[in-house]
C-alpha positions as CSV (number, residue, x, y, z in Angstrom):
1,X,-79.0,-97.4,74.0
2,X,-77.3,-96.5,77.2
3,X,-75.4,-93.3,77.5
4,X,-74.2,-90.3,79.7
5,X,-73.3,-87.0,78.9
6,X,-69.5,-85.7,81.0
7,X,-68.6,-82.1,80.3
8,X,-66.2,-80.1,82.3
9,X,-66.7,-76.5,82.6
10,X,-64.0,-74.0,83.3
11,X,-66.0,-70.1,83.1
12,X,-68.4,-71.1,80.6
13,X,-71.3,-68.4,81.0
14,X,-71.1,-67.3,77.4
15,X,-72.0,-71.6,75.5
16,X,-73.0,-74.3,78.6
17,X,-76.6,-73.3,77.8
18,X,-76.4,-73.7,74.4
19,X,-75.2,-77.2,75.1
20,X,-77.6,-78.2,77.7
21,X,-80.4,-76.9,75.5
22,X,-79.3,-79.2,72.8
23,X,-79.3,-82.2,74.9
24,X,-83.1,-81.5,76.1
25,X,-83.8,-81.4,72.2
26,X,-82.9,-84.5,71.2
27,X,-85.4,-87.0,70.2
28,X,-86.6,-89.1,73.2
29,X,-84.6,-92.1,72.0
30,X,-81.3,-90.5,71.8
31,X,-81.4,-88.5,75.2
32,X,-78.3,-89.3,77.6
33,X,-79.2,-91.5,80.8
34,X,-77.4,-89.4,82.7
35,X,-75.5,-85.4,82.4
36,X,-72.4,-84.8,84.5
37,X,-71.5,-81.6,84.5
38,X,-67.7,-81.1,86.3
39,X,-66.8,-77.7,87.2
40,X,-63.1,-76.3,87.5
41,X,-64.0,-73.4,90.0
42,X,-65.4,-71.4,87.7
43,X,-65.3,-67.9,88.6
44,X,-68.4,-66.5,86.4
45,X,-72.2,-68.0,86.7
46,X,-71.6,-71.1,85.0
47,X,-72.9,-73.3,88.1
48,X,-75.7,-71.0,88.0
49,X,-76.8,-71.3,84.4
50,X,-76.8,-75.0,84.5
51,X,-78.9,-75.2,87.8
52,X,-81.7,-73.3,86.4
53,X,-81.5,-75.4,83.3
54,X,-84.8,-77.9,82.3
55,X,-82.5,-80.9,82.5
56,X,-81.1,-83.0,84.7
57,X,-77.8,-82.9,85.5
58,X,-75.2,-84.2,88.2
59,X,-72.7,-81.8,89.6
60,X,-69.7,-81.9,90.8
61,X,-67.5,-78.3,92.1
62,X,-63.8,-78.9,92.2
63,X,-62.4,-76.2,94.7
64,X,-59.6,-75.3,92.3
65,X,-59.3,-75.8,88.1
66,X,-57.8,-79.4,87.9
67,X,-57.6,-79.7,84.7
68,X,-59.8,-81.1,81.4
69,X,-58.5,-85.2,82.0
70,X,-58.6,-85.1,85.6
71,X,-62.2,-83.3,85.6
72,X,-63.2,-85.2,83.1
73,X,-62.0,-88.7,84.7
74,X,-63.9,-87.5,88.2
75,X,-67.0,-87.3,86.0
76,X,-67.1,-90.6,84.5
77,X,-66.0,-92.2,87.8
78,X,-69.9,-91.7,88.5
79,X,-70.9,-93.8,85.8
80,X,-70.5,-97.4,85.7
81,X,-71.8,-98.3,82.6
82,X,-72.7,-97.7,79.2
83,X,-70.8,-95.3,76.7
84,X,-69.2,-92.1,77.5
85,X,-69.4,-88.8,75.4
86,X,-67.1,-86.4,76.6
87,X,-68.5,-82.9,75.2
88,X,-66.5,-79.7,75.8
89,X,-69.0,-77.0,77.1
90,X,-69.1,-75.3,73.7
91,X,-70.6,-77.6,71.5
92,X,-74.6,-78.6,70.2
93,X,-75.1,-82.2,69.9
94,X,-77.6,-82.2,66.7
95,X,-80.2,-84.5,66.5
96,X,-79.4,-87.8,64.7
97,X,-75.4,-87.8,65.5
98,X,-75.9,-90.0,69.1
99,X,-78.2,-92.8,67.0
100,X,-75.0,-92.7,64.7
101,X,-72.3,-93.1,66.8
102,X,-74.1,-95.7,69.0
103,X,-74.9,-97.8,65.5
104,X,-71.1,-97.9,64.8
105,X,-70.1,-99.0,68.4
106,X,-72.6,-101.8,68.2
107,X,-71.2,-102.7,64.4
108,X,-67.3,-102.0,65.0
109,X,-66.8,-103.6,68.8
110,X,-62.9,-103.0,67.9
111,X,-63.5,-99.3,68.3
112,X,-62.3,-97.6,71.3
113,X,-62.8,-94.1,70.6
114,X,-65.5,-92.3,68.0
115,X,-65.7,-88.6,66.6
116,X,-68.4,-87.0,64.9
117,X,-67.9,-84.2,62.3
118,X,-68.3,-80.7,64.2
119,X,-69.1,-78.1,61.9
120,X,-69.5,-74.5,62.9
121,X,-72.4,-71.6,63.0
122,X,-71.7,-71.6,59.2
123,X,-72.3,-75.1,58.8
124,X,-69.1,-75.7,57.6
125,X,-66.7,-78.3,58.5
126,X,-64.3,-78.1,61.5
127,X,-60.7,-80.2,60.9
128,X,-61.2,-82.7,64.0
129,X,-60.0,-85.9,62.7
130,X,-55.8,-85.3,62.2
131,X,-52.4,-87.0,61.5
132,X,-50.0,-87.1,64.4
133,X,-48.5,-83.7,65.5
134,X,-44.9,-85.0,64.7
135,X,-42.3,-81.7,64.2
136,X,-43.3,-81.3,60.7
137,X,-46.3,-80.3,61.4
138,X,-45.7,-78.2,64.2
139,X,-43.0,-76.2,62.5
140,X,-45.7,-75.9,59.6
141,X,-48.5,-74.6,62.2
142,X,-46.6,-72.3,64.0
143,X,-43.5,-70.7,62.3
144,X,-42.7,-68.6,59.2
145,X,-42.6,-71.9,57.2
146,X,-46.2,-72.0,57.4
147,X,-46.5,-69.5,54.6
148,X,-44.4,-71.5,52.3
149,X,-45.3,-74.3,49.6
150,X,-43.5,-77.3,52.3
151,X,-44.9,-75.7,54.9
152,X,-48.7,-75.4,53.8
153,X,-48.6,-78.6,52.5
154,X,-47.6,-80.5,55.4
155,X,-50.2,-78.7,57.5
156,X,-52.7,-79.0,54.7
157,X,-52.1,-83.0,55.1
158,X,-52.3,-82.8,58.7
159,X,-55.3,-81.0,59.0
160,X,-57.7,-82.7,56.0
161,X,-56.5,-86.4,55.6
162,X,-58.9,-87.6,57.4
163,X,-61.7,-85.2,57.4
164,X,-63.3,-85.3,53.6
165,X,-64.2,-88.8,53.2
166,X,-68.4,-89.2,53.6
167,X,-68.5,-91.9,55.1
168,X,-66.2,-93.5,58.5
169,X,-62.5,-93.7,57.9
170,X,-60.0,-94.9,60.6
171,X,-58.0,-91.6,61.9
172,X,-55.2,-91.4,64.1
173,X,-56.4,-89.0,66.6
174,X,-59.2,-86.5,67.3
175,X,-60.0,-83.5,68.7
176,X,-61.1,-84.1,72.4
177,X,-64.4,-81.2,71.7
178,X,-66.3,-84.4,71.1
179,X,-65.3,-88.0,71.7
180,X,-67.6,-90.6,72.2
181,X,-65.9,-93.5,74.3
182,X,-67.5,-97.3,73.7
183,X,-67.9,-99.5,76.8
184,X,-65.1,-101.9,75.0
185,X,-62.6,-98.8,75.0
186,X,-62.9,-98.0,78.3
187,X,-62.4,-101.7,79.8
188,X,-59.4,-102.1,77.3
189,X,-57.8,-98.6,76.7
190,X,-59.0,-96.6,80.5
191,X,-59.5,-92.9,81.0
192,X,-58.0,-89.7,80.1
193,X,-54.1,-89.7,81.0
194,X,-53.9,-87.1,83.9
195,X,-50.3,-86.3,83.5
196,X,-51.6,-83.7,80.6
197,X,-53.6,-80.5,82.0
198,X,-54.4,-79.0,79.4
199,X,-53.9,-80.1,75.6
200,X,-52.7,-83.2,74.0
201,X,-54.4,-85.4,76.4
202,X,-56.8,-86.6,73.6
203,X,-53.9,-87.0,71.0
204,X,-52.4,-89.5,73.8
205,X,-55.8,-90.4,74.1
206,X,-55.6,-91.6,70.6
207,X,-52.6,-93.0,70.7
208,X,-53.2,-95.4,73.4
209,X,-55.9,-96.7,72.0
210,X,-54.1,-97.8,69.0
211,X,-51.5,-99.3,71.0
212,X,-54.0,-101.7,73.4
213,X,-55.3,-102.8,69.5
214,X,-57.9,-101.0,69.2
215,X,-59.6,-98.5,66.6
216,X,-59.9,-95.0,66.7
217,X,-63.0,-93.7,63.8
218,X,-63.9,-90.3,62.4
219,X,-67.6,-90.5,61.9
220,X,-68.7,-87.6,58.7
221,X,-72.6,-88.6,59.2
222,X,-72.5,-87.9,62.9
223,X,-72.8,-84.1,63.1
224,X,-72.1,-81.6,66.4
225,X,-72.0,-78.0,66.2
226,X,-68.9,-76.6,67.3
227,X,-68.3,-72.8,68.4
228,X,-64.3,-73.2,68.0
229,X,-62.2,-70.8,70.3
230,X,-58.4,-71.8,69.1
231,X,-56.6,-70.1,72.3
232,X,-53.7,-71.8,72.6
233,X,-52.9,-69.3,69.3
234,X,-53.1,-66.4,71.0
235,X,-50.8,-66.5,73.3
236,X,-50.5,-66.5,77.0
237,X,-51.4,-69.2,79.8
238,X,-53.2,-71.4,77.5
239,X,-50.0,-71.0,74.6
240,X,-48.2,-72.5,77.8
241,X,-50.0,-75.5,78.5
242,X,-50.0,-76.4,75.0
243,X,-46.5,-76.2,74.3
244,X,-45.7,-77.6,77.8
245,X,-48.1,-80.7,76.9
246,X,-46.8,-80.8,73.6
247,X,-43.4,-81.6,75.1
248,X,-44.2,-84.1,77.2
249,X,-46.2,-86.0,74.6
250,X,-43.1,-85.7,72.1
251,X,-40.9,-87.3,74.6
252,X,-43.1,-89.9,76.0
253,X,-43.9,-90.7,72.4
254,X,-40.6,-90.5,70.7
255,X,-41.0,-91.8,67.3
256,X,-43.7,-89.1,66.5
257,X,-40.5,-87.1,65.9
258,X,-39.9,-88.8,62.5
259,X,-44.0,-87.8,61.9
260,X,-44.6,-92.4,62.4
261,X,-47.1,-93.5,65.1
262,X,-49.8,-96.1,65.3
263,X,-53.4,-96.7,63.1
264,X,-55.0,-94.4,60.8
265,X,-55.9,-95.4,57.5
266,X,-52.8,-94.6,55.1
């Protein structure tokens, strides 16, 4: 099984260890054929801690923070074959979950885009796998509503369709933490989008890959540990991108607005 590693870095001191560690532990069959670490001018020792790491790694220094699809698109542009797992910096790829994912490629070719269950230091489950973010479910996240009967079950829906079922279920996006792209998707469906910074470049992700008719899978038995920073909910630059990326995506996609889009298993 051929695969590479891409993970974009932006001032990530405090977990890129953790995740190159968990790389250099896994099983000699499931180790990546290549690491691409791409850095968005980090301003802490992140370069640092991943030069004096044990494995292998290809870097690449952007002079200024281009953003998560465009870093992430310079990093597979070294690669020319075999699948893709695009990792953020603050996740532990467990032993097992790449043999998994790289089964279901082989025995679904219609897949384009793959996500394993992340569970965090608890060993609980993280929600990953999600319905469209149509305005229901945005009003339901992020305004008083959210505290009312409509409003939590909406979110409730949004959140856990797709993420309690044991064994693979067709979702209709997922969280870009972990996303394992198959050779197939990438010939058929492409890259990132680079018109989103920050945010809601994996829902379009997602939604693209339904659209060139293919299949986008939540995998439960594929496990990656997941130290989940939500910042976009506290406010400030990164509240910003969201919402700005959330807009665009709304209007470029305007029948999420009546909470419809493509795939997912009903």
């Amino acid at each position: 099984m051929k695969w590479s590693a891409i993970i974009t870095t932006y001032n990530s001191e405090q977990v890129i260890g953790r995740a190159l560690e968990s790389l250099i532990a896994l099983p000699p069959l499931e180790k990546p054929s290549s690491v691409v670490i791409v850095d968005n001018a980090s301003k802490d020792n992140t370069i640092a801690i991943v030069r004096a790491s044990a494995l292998p790694v290809k870097i690449i220094i952007n002079e200024q923070n281009l953003g998560l699809s465009k870093a992430n698109n310079i990093g597979a542009a070294l690669i020319q074959e075999g699948s893709l797992f695009f990792l953020n910096p603050d996740v532990a790829v467990m032993p097992g979950a790449v043999s998994e994912l790289g089964k279901f490629e082989k025995e679904h070719p219609e897949a384009a885009l793959i996500g394993p269950a992340m569970v965090d230091e608890n060993g609980a489950r993280q929600s990953t796998a999600r319905t469209w973010p149509g305005p229901p479910v945005i009003i339901s996240r992020r305004t008083p509503l959210a505290k009312t009967k409509w409003g939590s079950t909406i979110a409730s829906d949004h959140m856990n369709r797709y993420n309690s079922p044991d064994s693979p279920i067709r979702t209709q996006w997922l969280v870009g933490a972990a996303m394992w792209l198959t050779t197939k998707g990438r010939r058929q469906v492409g890259l990132m989008s680079e018109k989103y910074f920050l945010y809601f470049e994996d829902v379009e992700w997602c939604w693209r890959a339904w659209q060139s008719e293919m299949e986008v899978w939540f995998l439960p038995n594929a496990e990656i540990g997941h130290v989940c920073q939500r910042e976009s909910a506290s406010g400030g630059t990164t509240l910003h991108y969201h919402l700005k990326s959330m807009l665009r995506f709304i209007i470029s996609h305007p029948s999420v607005i009546f909470n419809t889009g493509p795939g997912g298993d009903k």
